[in-house]
N, C-alpha and C positions, 0 to 999 in steps of 0.2 A: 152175102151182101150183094145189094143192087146197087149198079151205078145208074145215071142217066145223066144228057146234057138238056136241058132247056132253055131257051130264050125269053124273056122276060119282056109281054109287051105290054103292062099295063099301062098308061100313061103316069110320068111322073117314074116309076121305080117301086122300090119297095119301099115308099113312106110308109106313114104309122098304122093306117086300115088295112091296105096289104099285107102289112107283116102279122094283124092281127089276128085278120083271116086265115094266114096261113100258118099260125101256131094253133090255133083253133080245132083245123085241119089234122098237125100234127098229134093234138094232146092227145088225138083220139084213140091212140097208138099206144104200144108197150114199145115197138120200134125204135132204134135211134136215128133219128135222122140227122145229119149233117148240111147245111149248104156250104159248096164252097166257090169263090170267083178271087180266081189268081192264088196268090199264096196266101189268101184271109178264107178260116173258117166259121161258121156259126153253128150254132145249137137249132134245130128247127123247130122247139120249143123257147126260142129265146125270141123275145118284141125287139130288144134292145140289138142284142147280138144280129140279127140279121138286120136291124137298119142300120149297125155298122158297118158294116158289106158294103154301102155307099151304091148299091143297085140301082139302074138305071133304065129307063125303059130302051132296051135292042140289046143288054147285056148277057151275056150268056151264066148260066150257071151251071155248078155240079149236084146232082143232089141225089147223097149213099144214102141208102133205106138198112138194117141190120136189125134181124129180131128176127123170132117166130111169126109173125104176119108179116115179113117187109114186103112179098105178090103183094097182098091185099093193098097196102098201105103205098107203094110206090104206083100203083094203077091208078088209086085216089091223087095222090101226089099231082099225076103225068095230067088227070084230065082237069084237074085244079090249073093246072098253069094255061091249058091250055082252052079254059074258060076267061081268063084272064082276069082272074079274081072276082067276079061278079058274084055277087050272095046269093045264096042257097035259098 
């Protein structure tokens, strides 16, 4: 399993296009990803579930990769956040 911490700057948080993108991101995967911020976790293939998270832009996250690709999938992950959700 891969941990990492990121910071979350998109403006706004992780409203609905953000999270969409980053399920998107996620689906692409056999990987389980998790997000987690304080004692609340999501599914990184959940819309719902991560805009539960109540993310905000400057908020820090956790986010565990586990699978046979989690390298591949957590490197994607790492330079997704740190595009700051901009489309592909």
């Amino acid at each position: 399993m891969i941990q990492f911490e990121v910071t979350v700057t998109v403006e706004g948080g992780l409203h609905a296009r953000p999270a969409a993108l980053l399920v998107n991101r996620s689906a692409q995967s056999q990987a389980k990803i998790t997000l987690s911020k304080g004692d609340k976790q999501a599914d990184g293939r959940s819309i719902l579930g991560i805009m539960t998270l109540g993310v905000t832009q400057g908020d820090k996250l956790i986010v565990s990769v586990e699978g046979e690709d989690e390298e591949k999938v957590a490197s994607s992950l790492k330079q997704f956040f740190e595009q700051s959700f901009e489309s592909e």
